[in-house]
N, C-alpha and C positions, 0 to 999 in steps of 0.2 A: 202564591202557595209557598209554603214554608215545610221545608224538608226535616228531618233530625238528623247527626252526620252519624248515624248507624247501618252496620253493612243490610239492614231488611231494605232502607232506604236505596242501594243501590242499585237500581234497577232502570230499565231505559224506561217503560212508563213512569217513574217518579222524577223523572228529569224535565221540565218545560225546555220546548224550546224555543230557542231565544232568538231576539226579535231585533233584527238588525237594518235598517234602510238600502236597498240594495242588493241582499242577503237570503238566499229561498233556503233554510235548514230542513235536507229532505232524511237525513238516518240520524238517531241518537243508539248508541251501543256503551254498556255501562257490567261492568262487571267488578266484584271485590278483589283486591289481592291482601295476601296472609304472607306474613314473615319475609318480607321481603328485605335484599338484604344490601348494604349497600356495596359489596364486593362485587355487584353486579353490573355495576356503572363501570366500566374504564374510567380512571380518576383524568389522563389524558384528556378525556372529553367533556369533563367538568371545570372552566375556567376560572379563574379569580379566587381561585379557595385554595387551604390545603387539603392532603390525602383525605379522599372520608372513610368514618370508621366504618369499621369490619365487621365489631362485635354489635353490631345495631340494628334491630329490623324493626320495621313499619308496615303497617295496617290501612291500606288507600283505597278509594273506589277509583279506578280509572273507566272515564268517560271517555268517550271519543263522538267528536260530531264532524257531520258532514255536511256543507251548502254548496249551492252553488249561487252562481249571479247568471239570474235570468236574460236569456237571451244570447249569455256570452260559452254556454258550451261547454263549460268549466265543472271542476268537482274538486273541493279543499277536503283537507282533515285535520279535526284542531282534537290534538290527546288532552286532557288535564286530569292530571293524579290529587285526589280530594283526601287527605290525612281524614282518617275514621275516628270516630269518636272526640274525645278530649285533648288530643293530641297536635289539634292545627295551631299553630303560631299566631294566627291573624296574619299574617303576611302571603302575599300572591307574589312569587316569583316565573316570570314568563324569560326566555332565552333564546339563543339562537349555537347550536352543537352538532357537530360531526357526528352522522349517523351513518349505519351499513344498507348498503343497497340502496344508494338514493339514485335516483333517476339519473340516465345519460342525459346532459346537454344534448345532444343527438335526436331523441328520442322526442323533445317539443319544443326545440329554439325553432325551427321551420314551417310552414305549414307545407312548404312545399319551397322547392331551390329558388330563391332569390326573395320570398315571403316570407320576413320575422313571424311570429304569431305572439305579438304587440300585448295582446290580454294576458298569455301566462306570462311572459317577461312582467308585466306590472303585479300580477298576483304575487311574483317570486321577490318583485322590488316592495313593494308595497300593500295591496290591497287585501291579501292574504292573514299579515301580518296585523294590518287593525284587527279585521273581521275575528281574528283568532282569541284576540285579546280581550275585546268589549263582549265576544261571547264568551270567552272566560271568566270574567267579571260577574256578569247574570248565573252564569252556571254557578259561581259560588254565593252568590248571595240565595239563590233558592235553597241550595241545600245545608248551609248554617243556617239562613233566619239573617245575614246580614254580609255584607261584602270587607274585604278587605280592609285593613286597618292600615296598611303599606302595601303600596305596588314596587314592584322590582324587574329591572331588564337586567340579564346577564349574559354575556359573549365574547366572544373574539374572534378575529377576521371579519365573516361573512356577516356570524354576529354580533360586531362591533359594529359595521356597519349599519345594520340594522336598528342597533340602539341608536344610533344618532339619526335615524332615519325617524324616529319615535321623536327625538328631541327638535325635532325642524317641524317635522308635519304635525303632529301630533302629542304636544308638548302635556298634555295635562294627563294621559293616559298612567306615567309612572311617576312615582317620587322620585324614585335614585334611579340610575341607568351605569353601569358597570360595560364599560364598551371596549376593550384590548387590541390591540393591533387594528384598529377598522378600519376597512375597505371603501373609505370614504367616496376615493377618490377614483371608483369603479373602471370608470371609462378612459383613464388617462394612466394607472401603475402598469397596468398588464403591459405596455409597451419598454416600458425598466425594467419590465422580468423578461421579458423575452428580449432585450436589445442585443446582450449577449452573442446569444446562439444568432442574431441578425449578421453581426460584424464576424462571424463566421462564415455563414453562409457569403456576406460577399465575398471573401475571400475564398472562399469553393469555385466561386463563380468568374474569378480572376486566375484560377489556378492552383489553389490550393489543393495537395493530396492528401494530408494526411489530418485527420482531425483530432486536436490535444487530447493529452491522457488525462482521466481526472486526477493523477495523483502529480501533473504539472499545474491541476488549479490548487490543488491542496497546497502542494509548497510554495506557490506565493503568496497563498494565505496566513503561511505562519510565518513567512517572511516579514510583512506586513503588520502583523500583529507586533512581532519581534522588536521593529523600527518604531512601532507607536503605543509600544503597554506602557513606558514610565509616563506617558505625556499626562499630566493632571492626576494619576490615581499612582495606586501601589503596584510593583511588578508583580503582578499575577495571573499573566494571559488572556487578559482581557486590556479594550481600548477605551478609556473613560471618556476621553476627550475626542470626540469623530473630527470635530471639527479640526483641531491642529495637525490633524493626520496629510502630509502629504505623499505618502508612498506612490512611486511611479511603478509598476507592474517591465516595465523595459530594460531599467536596470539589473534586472534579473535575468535576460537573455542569454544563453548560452552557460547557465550557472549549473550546478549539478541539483538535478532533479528530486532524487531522495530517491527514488521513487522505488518499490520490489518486488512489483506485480510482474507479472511473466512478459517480455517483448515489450515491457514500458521504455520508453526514451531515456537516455542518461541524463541530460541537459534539458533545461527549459527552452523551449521553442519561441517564436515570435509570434505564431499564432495564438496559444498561450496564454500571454503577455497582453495581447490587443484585448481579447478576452475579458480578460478580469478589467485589464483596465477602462474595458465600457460596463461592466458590472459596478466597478467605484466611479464613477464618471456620469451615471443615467443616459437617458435616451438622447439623445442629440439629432440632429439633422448634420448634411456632409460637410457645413461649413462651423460646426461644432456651437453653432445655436441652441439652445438651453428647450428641451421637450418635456423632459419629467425627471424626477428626481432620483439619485442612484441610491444604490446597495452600500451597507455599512463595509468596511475593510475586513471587518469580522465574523462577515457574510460568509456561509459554509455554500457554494452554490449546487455541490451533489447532494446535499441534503433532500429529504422529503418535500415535495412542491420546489426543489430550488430551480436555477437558471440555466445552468451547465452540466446537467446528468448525460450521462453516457454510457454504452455498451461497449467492453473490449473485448475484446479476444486474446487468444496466449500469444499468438505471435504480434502482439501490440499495436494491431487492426483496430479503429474507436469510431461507432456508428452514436450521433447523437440523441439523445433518445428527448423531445422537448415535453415540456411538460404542456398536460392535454390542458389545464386552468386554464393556462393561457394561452395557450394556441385554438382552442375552442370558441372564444371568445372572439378573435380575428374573422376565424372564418368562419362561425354562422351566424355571427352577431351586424361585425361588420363589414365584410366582404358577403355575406349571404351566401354563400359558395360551400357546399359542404365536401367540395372536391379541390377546395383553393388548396394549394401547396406553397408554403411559407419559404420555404427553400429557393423559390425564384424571386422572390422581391427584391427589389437595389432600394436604396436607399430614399429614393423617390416615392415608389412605393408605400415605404416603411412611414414616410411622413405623412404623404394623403391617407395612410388607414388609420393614423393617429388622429389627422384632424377630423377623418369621418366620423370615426370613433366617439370623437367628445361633442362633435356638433349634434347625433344622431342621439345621445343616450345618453346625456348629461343630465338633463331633468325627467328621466325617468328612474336610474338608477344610482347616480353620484347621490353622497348627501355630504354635500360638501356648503352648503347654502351658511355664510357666518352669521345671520341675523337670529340671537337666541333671547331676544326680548320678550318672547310668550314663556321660553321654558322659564327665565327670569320670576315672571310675572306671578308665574302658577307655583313657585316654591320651589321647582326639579331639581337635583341634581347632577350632576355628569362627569361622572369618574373614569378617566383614562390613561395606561401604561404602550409603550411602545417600545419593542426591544430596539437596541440597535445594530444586533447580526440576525435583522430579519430575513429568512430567505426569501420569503413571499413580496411582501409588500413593502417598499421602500418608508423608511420612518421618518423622511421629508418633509411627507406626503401631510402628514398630520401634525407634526410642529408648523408647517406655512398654515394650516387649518388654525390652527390656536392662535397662531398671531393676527390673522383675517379676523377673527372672533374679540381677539385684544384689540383690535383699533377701534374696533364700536363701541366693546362693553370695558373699558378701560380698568371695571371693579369684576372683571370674570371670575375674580377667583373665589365670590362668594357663591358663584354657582359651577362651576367648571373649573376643573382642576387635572394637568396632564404630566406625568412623569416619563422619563425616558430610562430605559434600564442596560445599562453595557452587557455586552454580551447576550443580552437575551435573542433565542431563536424565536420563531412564526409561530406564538400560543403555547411554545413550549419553553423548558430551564434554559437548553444550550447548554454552553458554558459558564453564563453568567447568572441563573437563577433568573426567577419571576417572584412577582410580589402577591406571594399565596395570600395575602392579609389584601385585598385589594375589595373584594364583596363588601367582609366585614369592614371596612370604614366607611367603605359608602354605606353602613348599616350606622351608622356609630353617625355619620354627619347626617341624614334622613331624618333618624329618629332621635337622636339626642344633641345636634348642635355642634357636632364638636368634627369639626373641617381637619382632614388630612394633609399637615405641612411637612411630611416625610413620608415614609413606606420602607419596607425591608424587603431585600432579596439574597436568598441566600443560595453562591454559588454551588460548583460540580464538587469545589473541595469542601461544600459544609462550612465555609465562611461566610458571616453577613456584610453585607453594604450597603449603607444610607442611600436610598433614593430622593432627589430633592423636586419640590415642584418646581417645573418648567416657567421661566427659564435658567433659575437657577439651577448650578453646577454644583454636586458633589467636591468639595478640594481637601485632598486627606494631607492628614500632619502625622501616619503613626510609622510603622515600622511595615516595609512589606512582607517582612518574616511572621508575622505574627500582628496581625489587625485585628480590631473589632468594630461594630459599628460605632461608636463613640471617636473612631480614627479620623471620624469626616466630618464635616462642618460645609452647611451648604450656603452657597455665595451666588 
């Protein structure tokens, strides 16, 4: 049946529903929207692009469908917004973006205390994420008369990971896949984000009384930056080079604080100190054996989703407040415990939840697998940026990813291609700008050939900076008063 893309067409009777293996579609809901506009979108939660315009509204049918998979108890909902009339591109963009009111972790990682509920975990890892897309595909071929000309995945984090989750299982599904900070490495970062607040808590648990102020993680953060902005780039508050960065967090002990929050400390603390320095350092075990990969120097860790947030008070009383990403993920993932308290584990502890961790939920949820010979095969793309003051997810995680993927595909960079951006925060500028041009090249290599061997990021002061593919290095030659991007030359 062939639809016309006119709003009389949009209707749930005019929708077939689509026919998937596995797959029972029991609701189709379909109604027009008019004038819609795009200052409606938070541009925040629209990744890899710049600002979208304001002055612009669109004319969509949005569908919404609902299956389930027989047997398993479940109920998905897959939206697609259908441009009306004359106006579609030929192109199917599918994504993965921060929404309001999404469901607590709480609410169906359990079926009951000590009981994953294994089918929504898969639905949320994967299963979901086909079914959404291959009925995507149907739904827009019935209602032009033909399907898509270009498939597109676009995300960061949850949805980055996600596109590569696409690019391992499911390689033929997109042309280009736009993946940003991704969460490859599901089951094994959460332990770098939370290490932190761990080597606190032993030290709670040794005696510690008083828990650091953020504004003693702040100042050794720009400590840090301070000792390692000239290294390889221009002095402009930002760290080019992570890797030559050797700042010790200790030598700062007893230094003056900055700090001029109410009953804040005058001096940096050695708690502190420990602190940050297992934030740049990643997850270890007690005999400082290598776990998972650390946080960049330029890592803000009170930031949004960061490592080290905390609750003060005026009399400079600091209750730590961890963040629920990763603490959630501990305990009712892998502790199953929806009563576990993070706050007692030693280090012991801290390792066996690691190793349960990865041994329990590696091939369900990492997609970290380097064999990309199918996506090779089928023509795909896979475009990815990684800040390096991520707070979330250590940017490790994803350069050891790309080079696992380089010892097989030795020519990856005719299909894969990975940038690293100084300064950039978790999805978002930071300090150091994101590469808003990141969509459009993977638009520009997909459809017209022509492969991205730089990118632009433009910093907090409105300056640009050459991004170089990985593993080349940005090395600038200009003035750090006065830069542009022509300053760099990638090596």
């Amino acid at each position: 049946m062939t639809l016309y893309s006119s709003i009389g067409n949009c209707t749930p009777s005019a929708v077939p529903y689509p026919v998937i293996l596995g797959a029972e579609f029991v609701a189709i809901e379909a109604q027009p929207v008019l004038n819609y506009n795009g200052s409606d979108i938070e541009n925040r939660l629209w990744h890899n692009h710049g600002l979208l315009p304001t002055n612009a509204s669109v004319n969509f049918c949005n569908v919404t469908l609902t299956h389930t998979h027989p047997g398993k108890d479940d109920m998905l909902h897959t939206q697609i917004w259908l441009p009306l009339h004359s106006t579609w591109n030929r192109r199917m963009v599918d994504g993965g973006v921060q929404i309001e009111n999404a469901l607590s972790v709480a609410s169906w990682a359990l079926t009951s205390p000590g009981n994953v509920d294994y089918n929504a975990l898969q639905n949320f890892a994967f299963n979901g994420l086909i079914d959404g897309a291959m009925a995507t595909k149907q739904v827009i071929e019935s209602f032009y008369g033909h399907g898509p000309d270009y498939s597109y995945w676009n995300g960061c984090s949850q949805g980055g990971r996600q596109g590569y989750m696409f690019a391992q299982k499911f390689p033929k599904v997109f042309d280009g896949i736009a993946a940003a900070a991704p969460a490859i490495n599901w089951s094994s970062f959460f332990f770098s984000s939370t290490f932190p607040q761990q080597v606190l808590s032993e030290l709670a648990q040794n005696g510690l009384k008083r828990f650091p102020h953020e504004c003693e993680f702040l100042s050794l953060r720009r400590a840090a930056i301070a000792a390692c902005d000239a290294n390889g780039g221009p002095v402009d508050g930002l760290i080019s080079d992570m890797a030559s960065c050797k700042f010790d967090a200790r030598s700062m002990i007893g230094s003056p604080s900055n700090c001029s929050s109410p009953g804040a400390p005058s001096v940096i603390s050695e708690a502190a100190a420990m602190a940050m320095n297992a934030l740049w350092q990643g997850a270890q075990t007690s005999d400082g054996s290598f776990l998972w990969y650390p946080h960049g120097y330029q890592t803000d860790p009170t930031a949004f989703y960061g490592t080290l947030d905390n609750t003060c008070s005026d009399n400079g009383t600091c209750v730590p407040e961890r963040n629920t990403l990763f603490t959630h993920w501990i305990k009712y993932f892998v502790k199953k415990d929806p009563d576990f308290d993070l706050n007692n584990m030693t280090r012991q502890d801290f390792v066996r939840a690691f190793n349960a961790g990865t041994r329990d939920y590696n091939s369900i949820i990492d997609t970290d697998y380097p064999d990309l010979r199918e996506l090779r095969a089928a023509g795909g793309k896979l475009l990815t940026y990684h800040g390096l003051a991520d707070q979330s997810i250590p940017y490790g995680g994803t350069g050891d990813y790309y080079d696992r993927v380089s010892a097989l595909h030795p020519a990856l960079h005719d299909f894969y291609r990975y940038f690293e951006v100084p300064g950039a925060a978790h999805c978002e500028a930071g300090q150091g700008g994101v590469p808003t041009g990141l969509f459009s090249a993977l638009v520009d290599w997909v459809e017209n050939g022509i492969a991205p061997e730089t990118l632009v990021a433009r910093n907090a002061e409105d300056r640009e900076r050459l991004l170089c593919q990985y593993p080349k290095k940005a090395v600038f030659t200009g003035d750090s008063a006065n830069y542009t991007v022509a300053d760099f030359v990638c090596q």
